[in-house]
C-alpha angles and dihedrals in degrees: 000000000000128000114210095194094067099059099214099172088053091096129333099261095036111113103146121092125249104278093059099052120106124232106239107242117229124272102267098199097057123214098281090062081047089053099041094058097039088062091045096055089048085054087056097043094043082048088058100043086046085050092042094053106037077052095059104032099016096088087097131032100248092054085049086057097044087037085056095045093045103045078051083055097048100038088054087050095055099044092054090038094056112016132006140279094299100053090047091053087055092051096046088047083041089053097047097049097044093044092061097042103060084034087073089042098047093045096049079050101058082036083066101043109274119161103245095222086050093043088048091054101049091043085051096049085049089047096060092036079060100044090040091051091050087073087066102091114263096355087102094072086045091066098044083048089046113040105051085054090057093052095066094036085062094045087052092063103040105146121248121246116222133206090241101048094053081066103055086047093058 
């Protein structure tokens, strides 16, 4: 038996009648602060992928160049996969920046002596801590600000190698 009043068929957990039903309140951010944030977070996510890749095939440059083409690849993926145009423009952007800029950073790295396995590692737990804290708003523009800036700050102070010091090193 069925009670009309009740209106069970309204929405699956409704079980109040009308009276008691609230009206939803509109949405207070509007669409623009939802897209805002939504790019922002792809920025992030193509930055991780970029840093993920250039840390694992970024040690020559052959595998930098295929690192940078293929996070493009993947951020645009991901913004297509999960959001629109505009969020897959942001990934790719995101990839290729973030690509580059550990790039710089993997290959000055394995310049120094860094074991490639431990340097891949290090570069791939940066890369999710930079893909997690995009999900902060806005923080990721900060990092595709940010990184990119590091990076030359890095290649600015690239040590010199001296004569001398290559024949210790034999």
């Amino acid at each position: 038996m069925r009670n009309d009043s009740l209106r069970l068929g309204a929405a699956p957990h409704t079980w109040f009648p009308p009276a008691f039903e609230q009206p939803k309140p509109p949405a207070y951010t509007g669409r623009l602060m939802a897209d805002i944030y939504w790019i922002g977070v792809f920025l992030g996510l193509g930055l991780g992928v970029g840093i993920l890749l250039a840390g694992v095939l970024g040690g020559t440059r052959a595998g930098l160049l295929a690192a940078i083409a293929l996070a493009a690849v993947v951020g645009f993926g991901l913004g297509i996969w999960l959001g629109d145009e505009a969020d897959a423009t942001a990934g790719a952007l995101g990839g290729i920046f973030g690509a580059v800029s550990a790039g710089e950073i993997v290959r000055g790295a394995l310049r120094r002596g860094g074991a490639r396995l431990g340097t891949a590692l290090l570069v791939a737990g940066a890369a999710v801590a930079v893909a997690l804290l995009a999900l902060i708003p806005l923080v990721g523009y900060l990092e595709f600000l940010a990184l990119p800036v590091l990076a030359i700050r890095l290649r600015r102070r690239r040590p010199e190698r001296y004569a001398g010091l290559r024949t210790l090193a034999d």
